[in-house]
C-alpha positions as CSV (number, residue, x, y, z in Angstrom):
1,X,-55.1,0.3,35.2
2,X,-52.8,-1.9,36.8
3,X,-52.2,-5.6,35.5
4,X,-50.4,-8.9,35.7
5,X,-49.4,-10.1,32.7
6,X,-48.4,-14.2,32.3
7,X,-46.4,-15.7,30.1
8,X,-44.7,-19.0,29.9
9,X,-41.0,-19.5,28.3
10,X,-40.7,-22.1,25.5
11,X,-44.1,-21.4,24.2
12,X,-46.6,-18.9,21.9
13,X,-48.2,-16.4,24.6
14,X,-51.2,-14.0,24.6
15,X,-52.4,-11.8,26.1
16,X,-54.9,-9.3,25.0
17,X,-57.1,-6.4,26.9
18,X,-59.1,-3.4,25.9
19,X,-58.3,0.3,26.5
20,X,-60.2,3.1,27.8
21,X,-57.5,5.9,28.6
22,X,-58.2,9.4,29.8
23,X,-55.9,11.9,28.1
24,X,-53.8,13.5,31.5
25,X,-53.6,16.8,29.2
26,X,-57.2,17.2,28.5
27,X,-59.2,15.1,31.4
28,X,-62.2,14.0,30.1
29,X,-61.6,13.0,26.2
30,X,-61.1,9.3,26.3
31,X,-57.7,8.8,24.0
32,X,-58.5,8.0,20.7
33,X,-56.6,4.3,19.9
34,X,-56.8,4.9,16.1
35,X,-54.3,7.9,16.6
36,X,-51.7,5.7,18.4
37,X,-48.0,5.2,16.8
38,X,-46.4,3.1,19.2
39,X,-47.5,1.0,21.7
40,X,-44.6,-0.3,24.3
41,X,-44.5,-3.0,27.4
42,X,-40.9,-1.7,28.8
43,X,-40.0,-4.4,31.0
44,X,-36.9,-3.1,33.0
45,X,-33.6,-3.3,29.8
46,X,-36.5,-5.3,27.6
47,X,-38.9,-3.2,25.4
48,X,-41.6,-5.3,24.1
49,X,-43.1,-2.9,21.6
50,X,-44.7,-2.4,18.2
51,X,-41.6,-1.6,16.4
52,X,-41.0,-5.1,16.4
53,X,-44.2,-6.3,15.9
54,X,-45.0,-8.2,19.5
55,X,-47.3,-5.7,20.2
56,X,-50.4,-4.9,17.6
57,X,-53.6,-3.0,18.5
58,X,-57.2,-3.2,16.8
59,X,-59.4,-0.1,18.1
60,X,-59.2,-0.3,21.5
61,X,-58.1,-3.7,21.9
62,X,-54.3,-4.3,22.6
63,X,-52.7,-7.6,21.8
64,X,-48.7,-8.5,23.3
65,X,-47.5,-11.5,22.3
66,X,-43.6,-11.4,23.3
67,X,-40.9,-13.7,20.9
68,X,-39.4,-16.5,22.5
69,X,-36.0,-15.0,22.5
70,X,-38.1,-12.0,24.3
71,X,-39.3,-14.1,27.1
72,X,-35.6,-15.7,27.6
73,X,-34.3,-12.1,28.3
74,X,-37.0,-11.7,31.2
75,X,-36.8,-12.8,34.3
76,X,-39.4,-14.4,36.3
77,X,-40.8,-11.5,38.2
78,X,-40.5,-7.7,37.2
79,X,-41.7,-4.7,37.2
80,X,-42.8,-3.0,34.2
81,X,-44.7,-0.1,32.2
82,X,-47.1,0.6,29.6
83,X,-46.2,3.2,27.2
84,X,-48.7,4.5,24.2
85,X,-47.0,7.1,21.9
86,X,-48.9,9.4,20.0
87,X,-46.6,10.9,16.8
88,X,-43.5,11.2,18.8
89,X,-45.1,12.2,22.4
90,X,-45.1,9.0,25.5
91,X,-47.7,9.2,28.1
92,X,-47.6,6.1,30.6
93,X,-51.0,4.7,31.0
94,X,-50.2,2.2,33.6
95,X,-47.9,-0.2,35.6
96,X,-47.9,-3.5,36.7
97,X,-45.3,-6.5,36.7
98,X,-44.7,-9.1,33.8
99,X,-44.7,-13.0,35.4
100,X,-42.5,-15.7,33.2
101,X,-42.5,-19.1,34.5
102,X,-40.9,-22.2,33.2
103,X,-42.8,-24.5,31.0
């Protein structure tokens, strides 16, 4: 799953999408969401991540909604990855780049 997330500085952002991840250990069992820990958006130095609370999940759907001191710390174009934990193990379910632009 790759993806393009947009958000715009100065302002309450959004964005929400469903997950349907294949466990790389076990192939075919589709990852359960209810079991998930952590859920992380790491964004080059910036961790956007459910330890803070801009990141919250319902089943399968994943919601990001990034602070506004968040979105000053980003720059307009980067890189980034998407990081689900289970207890204290990381598996990167995909990578994509993070768009801010000026409102």
């Amino acid at each position: 799953m790759d993806y393009k997330f947009r958000f715009f500085k100065g302002r309450a952002n959004v964005e929400k999408f469903r997950i349907n991840v294949r466990d790389p250990v076990n192939g075919d069992r589709v990852e359960n969401s209810l079991s998930l820990s952590k859920v992380e958006l790491i964004i080059g130095a910036v961790v956007i991540s459910t330890d803070s609370g801009e990141i919250t999940w319902d089943g399968d759907v994943i919601q990001i909604k990034p602070s506004l001191a968040t979105l000053t710390a980003l720059g307009n174009r980067s890189h980034s990855e998407l990081v689900i934990y289970n207890g204290t193990e990381g598996v990167s379910i995909s990578s994509g780049y993070v768009l801010v632009v000026d409102y």
